[in-house]
C-alpha positions as CSV (number, residue, x, y, z in Angstrom):
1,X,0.0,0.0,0.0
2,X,2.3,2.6,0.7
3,X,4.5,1.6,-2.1
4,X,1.4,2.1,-4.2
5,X,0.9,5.9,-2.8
6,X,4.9,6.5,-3.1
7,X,4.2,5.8,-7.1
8,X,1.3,7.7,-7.2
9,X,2.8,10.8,-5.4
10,X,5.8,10.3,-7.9
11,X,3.4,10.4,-11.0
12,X,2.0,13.1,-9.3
13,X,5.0,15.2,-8.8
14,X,6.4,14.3,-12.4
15,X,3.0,15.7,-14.1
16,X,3.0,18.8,-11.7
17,X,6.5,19.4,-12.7
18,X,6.0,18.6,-16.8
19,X,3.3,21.7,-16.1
20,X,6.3,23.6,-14.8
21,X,7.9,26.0,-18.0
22,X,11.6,25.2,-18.7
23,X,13.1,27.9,-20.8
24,X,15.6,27.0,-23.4
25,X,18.9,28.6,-23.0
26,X,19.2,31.6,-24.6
27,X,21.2,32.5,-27.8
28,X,21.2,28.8,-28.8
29,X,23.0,28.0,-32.1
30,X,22.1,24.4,-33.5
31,X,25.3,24.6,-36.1
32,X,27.4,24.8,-32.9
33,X,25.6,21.7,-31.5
34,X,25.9,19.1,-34.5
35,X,28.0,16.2,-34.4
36,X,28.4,13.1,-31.8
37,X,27.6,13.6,-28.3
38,X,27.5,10.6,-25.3
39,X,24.4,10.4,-23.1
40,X,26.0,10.2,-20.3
41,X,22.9,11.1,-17.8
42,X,19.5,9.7,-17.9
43,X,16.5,10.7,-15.4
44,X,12.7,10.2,-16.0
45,X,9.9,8.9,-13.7
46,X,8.9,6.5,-16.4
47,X,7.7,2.6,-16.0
48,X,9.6,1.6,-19.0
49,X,12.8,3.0,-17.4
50,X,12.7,2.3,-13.8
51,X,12.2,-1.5,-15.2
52,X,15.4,-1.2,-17.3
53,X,17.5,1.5,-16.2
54,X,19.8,-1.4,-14.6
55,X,20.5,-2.8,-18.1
56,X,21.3,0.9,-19.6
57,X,24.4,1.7,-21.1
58,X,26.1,4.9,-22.4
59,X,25.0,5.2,-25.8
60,X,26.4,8.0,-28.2
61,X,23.7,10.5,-30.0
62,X,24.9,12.5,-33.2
63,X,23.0,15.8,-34.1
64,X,22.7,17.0,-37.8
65,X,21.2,20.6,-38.4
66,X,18.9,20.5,-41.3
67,X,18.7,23.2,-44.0
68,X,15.6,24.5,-42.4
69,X,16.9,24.6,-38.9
70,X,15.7,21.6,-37.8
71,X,17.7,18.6,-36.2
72,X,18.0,15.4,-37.0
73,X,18.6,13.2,-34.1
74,X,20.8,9.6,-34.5
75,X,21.0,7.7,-31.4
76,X,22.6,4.1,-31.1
77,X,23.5,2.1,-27.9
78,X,25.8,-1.3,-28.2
79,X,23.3,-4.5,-27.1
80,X,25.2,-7.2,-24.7
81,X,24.8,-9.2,-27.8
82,X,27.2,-7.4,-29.9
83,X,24.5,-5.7,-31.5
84,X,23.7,-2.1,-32.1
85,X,20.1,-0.7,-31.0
86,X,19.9,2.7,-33.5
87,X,16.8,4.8,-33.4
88,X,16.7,8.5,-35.2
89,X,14.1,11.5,-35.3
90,X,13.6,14.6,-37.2
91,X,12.9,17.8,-34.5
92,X,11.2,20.2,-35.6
93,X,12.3,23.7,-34.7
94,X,9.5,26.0,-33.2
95,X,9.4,29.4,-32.9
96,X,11.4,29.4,-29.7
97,X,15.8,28.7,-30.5
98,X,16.5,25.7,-28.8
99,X,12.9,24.4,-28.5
100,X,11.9,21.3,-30.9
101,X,8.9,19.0,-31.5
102,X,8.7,15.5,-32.5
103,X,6.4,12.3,-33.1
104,X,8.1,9.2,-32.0
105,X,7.2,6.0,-34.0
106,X,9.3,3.8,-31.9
107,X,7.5,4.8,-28.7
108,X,4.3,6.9,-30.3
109,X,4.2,9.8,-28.6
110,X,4.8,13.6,-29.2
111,X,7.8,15.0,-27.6
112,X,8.7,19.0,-26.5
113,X,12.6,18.8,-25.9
114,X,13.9,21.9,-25.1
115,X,18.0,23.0,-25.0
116,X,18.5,23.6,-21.5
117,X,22.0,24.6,-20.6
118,X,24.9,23.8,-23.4
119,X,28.6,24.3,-23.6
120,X,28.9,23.6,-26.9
121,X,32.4,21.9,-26.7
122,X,31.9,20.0,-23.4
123,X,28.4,19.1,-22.4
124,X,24.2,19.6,-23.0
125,X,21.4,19.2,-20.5
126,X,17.8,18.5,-22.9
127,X,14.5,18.6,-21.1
128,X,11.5,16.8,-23.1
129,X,8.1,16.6,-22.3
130,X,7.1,13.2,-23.9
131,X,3.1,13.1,-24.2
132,X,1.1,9.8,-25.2
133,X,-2.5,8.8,-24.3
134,X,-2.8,12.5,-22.9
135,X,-0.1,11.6,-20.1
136,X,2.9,13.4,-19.6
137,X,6.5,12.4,-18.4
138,X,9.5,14.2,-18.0
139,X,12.8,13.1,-19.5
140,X,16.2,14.7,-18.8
141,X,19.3,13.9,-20.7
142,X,23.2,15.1,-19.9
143,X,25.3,14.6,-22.8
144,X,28.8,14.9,-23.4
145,X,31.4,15.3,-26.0
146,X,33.5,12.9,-24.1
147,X,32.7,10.3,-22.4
148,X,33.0,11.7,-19.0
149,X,32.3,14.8,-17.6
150,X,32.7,17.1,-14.2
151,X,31.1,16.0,-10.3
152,X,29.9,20.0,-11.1
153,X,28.2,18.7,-14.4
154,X,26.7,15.6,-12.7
155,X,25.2,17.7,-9.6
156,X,24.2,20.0,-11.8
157,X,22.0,17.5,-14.0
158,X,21.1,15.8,-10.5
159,X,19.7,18.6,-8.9
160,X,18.2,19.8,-12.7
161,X,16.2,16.4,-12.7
162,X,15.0,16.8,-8.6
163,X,13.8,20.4,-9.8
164,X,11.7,18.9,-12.5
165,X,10.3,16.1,-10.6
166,X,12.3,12.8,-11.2
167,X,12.5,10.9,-8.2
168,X,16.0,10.6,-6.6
169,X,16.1,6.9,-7.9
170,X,15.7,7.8,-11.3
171,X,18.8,9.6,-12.0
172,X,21.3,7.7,-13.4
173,X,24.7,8.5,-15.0
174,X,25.3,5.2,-17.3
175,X,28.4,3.0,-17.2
176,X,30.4,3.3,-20.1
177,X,30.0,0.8,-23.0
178,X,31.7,0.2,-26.4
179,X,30.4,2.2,-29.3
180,X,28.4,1.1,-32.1
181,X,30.2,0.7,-35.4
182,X,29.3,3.5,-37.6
183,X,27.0,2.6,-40.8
């Protein structure tokens, strides 16, 4: 029972906090963004990762600028197997720099990911609102352009995540893994 109203008051507290407006950073400049980046943090209140973010792994995610400003997300994580898990999506910009929308086929839902906080040689913080079935979760990603970053960078994203509602539990900074192979 009380592990049942913990949930709830953490579904709770996610919604309440998706509500919440995250600003993208200002001045954002996608060209400066593009190429290969390493998830390196990973914090959301949803079923799907509090059942598998034991298995997780650092994956790498590449970023190509469109010609009409939007991005074109690659993301691809090495399976224990051997094999490489790829997934991509097309962002679309909005009207706001550093704010972009996008359907998900994989997962079907609409996402709002919004640039954060980005040094554009060392690390990004992306905050996305993923909507299906008219519930909202909160996902928070840290990337880097190495594999590793700063304890500053990893409190930062920590205390980022609390702030938006993830539960303590469901921050995680992944354990490094091989790369894919490029295609």
């Amino acid at each position: 029972m009380a592990n049942t109203l913990l949930r709830l008051l953490g579904v709770l507290l996610c919604a309440l906090a998706a509500l919440a407006e995250v600003v993208p950073v200002s001045d954002f400049d996608l060209a400066k963004m593009a190429g290969k980046w390493h998830i390196i943090g990973f914090a959301t209140n949803s079923e799907w990762f509090v059942n598998h973010k034991a298995d997780m792994k650092m994956g790498t995610s590449i970023v190509t600028p469109t010609e009409g400003g939007d991005m074109d997300l690659s993301y691809a994580n090495l399976k224990d197997d051997g094999t490489c898990w790829r997934m991509t999506h097309l962002a679309k910009k909005t009207e706001t720099p550093g704010r972009f929308t996008f359907h998900s086929q994989r997962w079907n839902n609409d996402n709002d990911m919004r640039i954060v906080d980005v040094v554009y040689d060392n690390y990004v913080l992306i905050h996305t609102i993923k909507t299906k079935d008219g519930v909202s979760e909160v996902l928070n990603k840290l990337y880097g352009r190495n594999t590793q970053v700063s304890e500053d960078l990893h409190q930062k994203f920590r205390q980022f995540s609390l702030d938006t509602g993830v539960l303590a539990d469901n921050i995680v900074f992944l354990p490094l893994s091989a790369e894919c192979a490029s295609v």
